[in-house]
C-alpha positions as a Markdown table, in Angstrom:
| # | Residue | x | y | z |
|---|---|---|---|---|
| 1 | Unk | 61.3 | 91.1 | 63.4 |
| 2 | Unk | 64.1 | 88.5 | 64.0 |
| 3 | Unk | 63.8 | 89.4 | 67.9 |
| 4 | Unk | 59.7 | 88.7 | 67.4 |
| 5 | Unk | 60.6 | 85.7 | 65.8 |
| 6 | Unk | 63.1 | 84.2 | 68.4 |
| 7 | Unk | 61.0 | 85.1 | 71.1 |
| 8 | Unk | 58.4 | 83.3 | 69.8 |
| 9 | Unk | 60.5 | 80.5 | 69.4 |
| 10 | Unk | 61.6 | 80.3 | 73.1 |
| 11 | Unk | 57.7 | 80.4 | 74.2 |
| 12 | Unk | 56.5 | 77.4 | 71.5 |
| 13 | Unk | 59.6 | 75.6 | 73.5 |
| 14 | Unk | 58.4 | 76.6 | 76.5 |
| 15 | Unk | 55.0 | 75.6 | 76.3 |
| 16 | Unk | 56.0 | 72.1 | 74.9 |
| 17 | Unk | 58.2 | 71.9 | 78.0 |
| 18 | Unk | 54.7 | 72.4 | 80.3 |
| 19 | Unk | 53.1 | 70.1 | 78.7 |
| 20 | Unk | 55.6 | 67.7 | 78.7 |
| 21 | Unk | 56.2 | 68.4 | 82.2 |
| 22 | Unk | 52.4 | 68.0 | 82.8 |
| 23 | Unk | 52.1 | 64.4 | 80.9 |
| 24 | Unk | 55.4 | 63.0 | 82.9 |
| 25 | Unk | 53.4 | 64.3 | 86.6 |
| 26 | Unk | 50.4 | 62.1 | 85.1 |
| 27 | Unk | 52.3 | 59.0 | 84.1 |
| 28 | Unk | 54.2 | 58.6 | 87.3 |
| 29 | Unk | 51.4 | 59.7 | 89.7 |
| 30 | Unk | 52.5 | 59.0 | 93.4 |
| 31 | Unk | 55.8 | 57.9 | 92.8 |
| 32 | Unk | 56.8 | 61.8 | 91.4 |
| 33 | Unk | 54.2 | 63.2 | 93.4 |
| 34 | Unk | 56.7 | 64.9 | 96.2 |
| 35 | Unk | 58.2 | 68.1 | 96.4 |
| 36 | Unk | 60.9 | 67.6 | 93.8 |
| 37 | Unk | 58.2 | 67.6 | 91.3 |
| 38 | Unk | 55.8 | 70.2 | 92.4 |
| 39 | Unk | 59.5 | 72.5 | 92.1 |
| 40 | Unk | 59.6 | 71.5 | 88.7 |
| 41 | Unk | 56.3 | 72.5 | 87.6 |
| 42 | Unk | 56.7 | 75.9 | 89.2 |
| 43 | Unk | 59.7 | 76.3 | 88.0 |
| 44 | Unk | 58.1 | 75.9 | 84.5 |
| 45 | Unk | 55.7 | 78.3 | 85.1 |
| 46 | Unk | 57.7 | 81.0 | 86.3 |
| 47 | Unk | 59.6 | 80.4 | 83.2 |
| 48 | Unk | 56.7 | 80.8 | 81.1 |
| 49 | Unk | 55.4 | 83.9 | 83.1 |
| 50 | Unk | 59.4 | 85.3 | 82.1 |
| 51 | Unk | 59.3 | 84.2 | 78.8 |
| 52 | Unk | 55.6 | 86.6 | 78.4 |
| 53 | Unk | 57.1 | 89.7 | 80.2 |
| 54 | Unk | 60.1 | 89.6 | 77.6 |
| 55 | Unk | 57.8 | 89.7 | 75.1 |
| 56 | Unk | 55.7 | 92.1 | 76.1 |
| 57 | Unk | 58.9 | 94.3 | 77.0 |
| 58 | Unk | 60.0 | 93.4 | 73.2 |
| 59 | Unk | 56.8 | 94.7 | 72.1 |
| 60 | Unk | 56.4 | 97.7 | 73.9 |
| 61 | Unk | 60.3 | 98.9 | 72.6 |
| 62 | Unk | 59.6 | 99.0 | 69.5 |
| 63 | Unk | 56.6 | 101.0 | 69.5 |
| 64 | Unk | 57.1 | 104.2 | 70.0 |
| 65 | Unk | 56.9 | 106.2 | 74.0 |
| 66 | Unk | 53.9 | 107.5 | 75.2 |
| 67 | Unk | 54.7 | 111.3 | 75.5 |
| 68 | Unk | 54.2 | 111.9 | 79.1 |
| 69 | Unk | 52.2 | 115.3 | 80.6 |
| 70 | Unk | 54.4 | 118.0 | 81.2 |
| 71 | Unk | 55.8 | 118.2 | 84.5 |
| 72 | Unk | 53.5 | 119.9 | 87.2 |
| 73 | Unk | 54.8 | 123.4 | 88.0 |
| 74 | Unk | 56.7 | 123.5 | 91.2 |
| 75 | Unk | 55.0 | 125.2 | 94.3 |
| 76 | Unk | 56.5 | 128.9 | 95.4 |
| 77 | Unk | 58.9 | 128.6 | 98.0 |
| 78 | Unk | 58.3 | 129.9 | 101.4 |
| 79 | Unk | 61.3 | 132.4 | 103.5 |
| 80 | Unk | 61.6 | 130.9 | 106.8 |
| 81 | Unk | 63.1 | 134.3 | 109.1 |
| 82 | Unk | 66.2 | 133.9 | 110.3 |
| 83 | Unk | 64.5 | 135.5 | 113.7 |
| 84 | Unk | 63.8 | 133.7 | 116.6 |
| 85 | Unk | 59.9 | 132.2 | 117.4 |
| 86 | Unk | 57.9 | 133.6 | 119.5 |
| 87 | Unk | 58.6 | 131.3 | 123.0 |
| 88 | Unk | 54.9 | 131.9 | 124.3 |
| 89 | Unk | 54.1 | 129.4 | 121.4 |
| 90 | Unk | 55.6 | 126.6 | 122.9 |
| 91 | Unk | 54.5 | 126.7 | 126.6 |
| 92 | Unk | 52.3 | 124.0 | 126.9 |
| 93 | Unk | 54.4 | 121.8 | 124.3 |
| 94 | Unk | 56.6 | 118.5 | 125.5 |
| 95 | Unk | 60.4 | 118.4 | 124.0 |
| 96 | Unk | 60.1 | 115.2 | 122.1 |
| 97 | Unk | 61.5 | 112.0 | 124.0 |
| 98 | Unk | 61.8 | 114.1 | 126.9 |
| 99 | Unk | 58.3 | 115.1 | 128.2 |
| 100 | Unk | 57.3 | 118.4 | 129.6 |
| 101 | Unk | 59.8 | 121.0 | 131.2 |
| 102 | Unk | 58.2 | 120.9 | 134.9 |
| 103 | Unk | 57.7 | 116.8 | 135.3 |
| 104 | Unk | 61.0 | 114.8 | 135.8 |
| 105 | Unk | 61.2 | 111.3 | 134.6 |
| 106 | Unk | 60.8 | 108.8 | 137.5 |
């Protein structure tokens, strides 16, 4: 539980820094109120956001994995003959990039 604990820690720190952050943005008001600041908050936030997916990743390794479904059977395989197609089947077909066999490109 020491991780718990510690993890814990770091988001109580965390959350004082937002507020804090959020009290300092209300104090100044348009002297803070560029770019800079706005960078700070999210910068907070995403730090908050990091802080929650550690802890849930702490939480969900010590539980024990789901057991998964067994893997799907794989289909049969299909023999492709080693014998030439039949050319009647590709009469009326273009040869990709190059268009049909009686027109010439311009």
């Amino acid at each position: 539980m020491a991780l718990h604990d510690d993890l814990t820690a770091i988001q109580d720190c965390v959350d004082e820094l937002v507020r804090t952050v959020g009290r300092v943005e209300q104090r100044a008001g348009v002297e803070l109120a560029g770019v800079d600041f706005r960078r700070v908050r999210m910068d907070t936030e995403h730090l908050r956001e990091s802080v929650a997916l550690l802890r849930a990743a702490a939480g969900t390794a010590t539980t024990p994995p789901v057991p998964t479904a067994p893997p799907k059977a794989r289909p049969d395989l299909v023999t492709i003959p080693d014998t030439p197609y039949d050319r009647s089947l590709w009469t009326d077909s273009d040869d990709e990039g190059l268009g049909a066999r009686d027109r010439h490109a311009p």
